[in-house]
N, C-alpha and C positions, 0 to 999 in steps of 0.2 A: 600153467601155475608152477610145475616144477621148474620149471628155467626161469621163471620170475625168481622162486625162490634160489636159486643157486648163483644167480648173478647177485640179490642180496646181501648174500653171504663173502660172495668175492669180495665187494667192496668192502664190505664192514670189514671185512680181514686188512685190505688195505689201509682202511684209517684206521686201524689199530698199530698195525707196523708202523706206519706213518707217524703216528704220536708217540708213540716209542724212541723211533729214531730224535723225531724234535727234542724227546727228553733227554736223549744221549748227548745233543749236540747245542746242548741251548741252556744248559741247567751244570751244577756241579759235579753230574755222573759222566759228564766227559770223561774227566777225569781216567773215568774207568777204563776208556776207548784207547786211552793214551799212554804212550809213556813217559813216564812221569819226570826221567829224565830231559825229555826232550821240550819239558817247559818252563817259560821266564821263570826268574827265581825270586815273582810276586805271586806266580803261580802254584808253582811248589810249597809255596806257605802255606797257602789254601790249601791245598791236596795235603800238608802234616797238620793242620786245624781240622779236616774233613775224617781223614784216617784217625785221631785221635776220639775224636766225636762216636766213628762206628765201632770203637771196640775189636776191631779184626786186627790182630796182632801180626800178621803177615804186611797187609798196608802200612800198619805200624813202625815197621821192622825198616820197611822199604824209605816210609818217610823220614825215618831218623837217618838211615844212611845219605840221602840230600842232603839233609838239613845239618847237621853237628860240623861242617866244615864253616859255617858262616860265622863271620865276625859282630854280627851284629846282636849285642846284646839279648832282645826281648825273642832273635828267633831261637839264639842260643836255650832261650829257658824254654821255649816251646821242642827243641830238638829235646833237650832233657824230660821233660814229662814223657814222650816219643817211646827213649829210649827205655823209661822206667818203666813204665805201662807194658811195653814190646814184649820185656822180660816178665811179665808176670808177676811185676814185685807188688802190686796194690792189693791185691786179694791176699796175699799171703799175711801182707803187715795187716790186714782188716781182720782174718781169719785169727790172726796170733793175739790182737787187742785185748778179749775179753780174760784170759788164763794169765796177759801182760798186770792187765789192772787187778784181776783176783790176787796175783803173786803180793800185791802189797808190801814192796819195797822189797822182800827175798830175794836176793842174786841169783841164788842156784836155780828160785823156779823161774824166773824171768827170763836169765841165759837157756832154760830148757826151751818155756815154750818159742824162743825164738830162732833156738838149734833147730827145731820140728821145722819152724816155719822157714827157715832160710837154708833147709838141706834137699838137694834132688835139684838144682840149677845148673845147667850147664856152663861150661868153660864159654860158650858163645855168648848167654846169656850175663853172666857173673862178667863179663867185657865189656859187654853194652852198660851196666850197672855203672862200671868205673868212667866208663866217657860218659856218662850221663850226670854222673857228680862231677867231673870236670867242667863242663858246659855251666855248671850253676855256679864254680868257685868261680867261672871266668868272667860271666854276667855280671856278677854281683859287684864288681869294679865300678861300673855304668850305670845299672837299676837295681832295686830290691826285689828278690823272688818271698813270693809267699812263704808265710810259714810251713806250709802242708809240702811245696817244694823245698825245704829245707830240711824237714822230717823226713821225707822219701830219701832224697841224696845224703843222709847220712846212713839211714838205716841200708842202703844199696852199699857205701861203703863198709858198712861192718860187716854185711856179705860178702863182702870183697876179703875183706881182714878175716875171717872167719875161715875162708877157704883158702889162707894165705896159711894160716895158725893152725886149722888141722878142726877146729874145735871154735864156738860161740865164747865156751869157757874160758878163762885164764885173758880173757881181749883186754879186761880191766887193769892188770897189771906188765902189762907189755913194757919193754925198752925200747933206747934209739935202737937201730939197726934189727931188731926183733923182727920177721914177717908181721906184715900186719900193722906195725904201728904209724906209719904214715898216713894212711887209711883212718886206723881209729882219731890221733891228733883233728884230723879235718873232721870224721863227722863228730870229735867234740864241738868245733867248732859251728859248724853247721847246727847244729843243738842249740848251740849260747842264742844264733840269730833268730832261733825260730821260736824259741821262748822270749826272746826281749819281742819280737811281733804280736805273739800271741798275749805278751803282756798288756800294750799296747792297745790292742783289740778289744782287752776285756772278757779275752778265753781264759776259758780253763788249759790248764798245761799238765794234769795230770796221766794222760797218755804218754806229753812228751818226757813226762821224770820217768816212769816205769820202764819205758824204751832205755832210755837214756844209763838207768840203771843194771843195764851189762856190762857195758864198758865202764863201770864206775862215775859215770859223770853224773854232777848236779848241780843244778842253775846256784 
């Protein structure tokens, strides 16, 4: 009876491994097995749609650096979610919304709670932010990105311009040649499209004015 049962066991061990393995090798967690470099680059979409999907800022990380050299529009915008996600910037802008919308048009609290929210980023990250707003000015030649991707790649570039300028504060009155003000121009701009979108839609754009209200912009 004991060797009935222990050979039981073997097996079932093996159709466990076994089904494991089929899952590694027959389903999207290949992926895992692989390196990610070393696949077509229909595949590599798949692995920046699958990494974006799990939230693991590391596969994140990995699938933006694939992906942001491609020419092709709609991966470009999926390289840019990538790299915004990667950096951490969605929690931070979600986290900063409620203190954005209580500010109630006030500059100083608006530029505050978004200094809190856009400070502690690293130089690696605050990089990935700028090629990731790049990716969206480049796209949007070709196709239209969401409005929600045009609120992230602006507010990623005032993170940019913020860490260029020393400070959130003073972004609104910037000149030519001033750190920072190239940065802010584009995500005024990015601003404009994502409110004629959400015009369009039949959203509300009151997160996007309060945002918007650092840098002094308004639709």
């Amino acid at each position: 009876m004991k060797r009935g049962r222990l050979w039981a066991a073997v097996i079932a061990g093996m159709l466990v491994i076994g089904s494991c393995e089929m899952v590694f090798t027959t389903s999207p967690l290949a992926f895992l097995q692989r390196d990610p470099s070393k696949l077509s680059a229909e595949q590599q979409v798949t692995f920046g749609r699958d990494a974006l999907a799990s939230g693991d800022r590391g596969q994140m990380t990995v699938a933006f650096e694939l992906l942001k050299g491609s020419d092709d529009p709609e991966v470009q915008l999926l390289a840019a979610e990538l790299g915004i996600a990667a950096a951490g910037l969605e929690p931070a802008v979600y986290g900063a919304l409620p203190d954005i919308l209580a500010a109630g048009g006030d500059q100083a609290a608006v530029q505050a709670a978004l200094e809190e929210a856009l400070d502690g980023f690293s130089e690696a990250e605050l990089a990935m932010m700028g090629e990731a707003a790049a990716l969206v000015a480049a796209a949007e030649g070709s196709v239209t990105p969401s409005s929600e991707q045009y609120v992230f790649a602006a507010v990623a570039l005032m993170a940019v311009a913020a860490d260029q300028h020393g400070s959130v504060a003073g972004l609104e009155g910037l000149s030519g040649g001033d750190p920072g003000y190239d940065e802010v121009e584009q995500a005024k701009a990015f601003l404009d499209s994502a409110f004629a979108g959400l015009q369009a839609d039949g959203e509300s754009t009151e997160h996007l004015e309060g945002i918007g209200e650092a840098i002094g912009w308004s639709p």
